[in-house]
C-alpha positions, 0 to 999 in steps of 0.5 A, a space after each residue: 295370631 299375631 306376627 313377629 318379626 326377629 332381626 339377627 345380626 352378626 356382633 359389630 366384633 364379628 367378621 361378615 364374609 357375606 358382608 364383605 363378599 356383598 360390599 365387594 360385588 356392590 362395588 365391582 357393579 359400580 356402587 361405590 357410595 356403599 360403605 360398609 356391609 352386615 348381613 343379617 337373617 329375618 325370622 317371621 313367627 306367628 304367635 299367640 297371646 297377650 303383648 306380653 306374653 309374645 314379648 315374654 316367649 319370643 325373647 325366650 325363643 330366640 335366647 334358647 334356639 333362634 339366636 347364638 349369642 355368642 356371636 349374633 344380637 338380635 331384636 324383634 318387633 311384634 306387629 298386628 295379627 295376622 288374618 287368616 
């Protein structure tokens, strides 16, 4: 099996409430060099198959259930197997 790692994020047009809501209480705590904030989701899968058949079903997963592209983007980055 190998290991991959999906990132999700809003589209830059979107607003982030959890963005804004982090950035706020970074602030309130005193971190005030924090600009702006976008919050994202990870999705880790294991998977199997050759690179290119993981990249081929992967992108295929994310485009039919694991991202709305209406609003999100997202990459994936594909890793080393994953021991047992």
């Amino acid at each position: 099996m190998t290991k991959v790692n999906v990132y999700v994020t809003l589209r830059e047009s979107v607003v982030d409430p959890q963005g804004i809501a982090a950035q706020e209480a970074l602030h309130a705590l005193g971190f005030d060099e924090v600009g702006k904030v976008r919050v994202g989701k990870l999705i880790e899968l294991e998977v199997e198959g050759s690179s290119e058949e993981i990249e081929a079903r992967v992108t295929e997963m994310c485009e039919k259930l694991l991202v709305n592209k209406v609003i999100e983007n997202y990459r994936f980055e594909i890793g080393e197997v994953a021991g047992k």
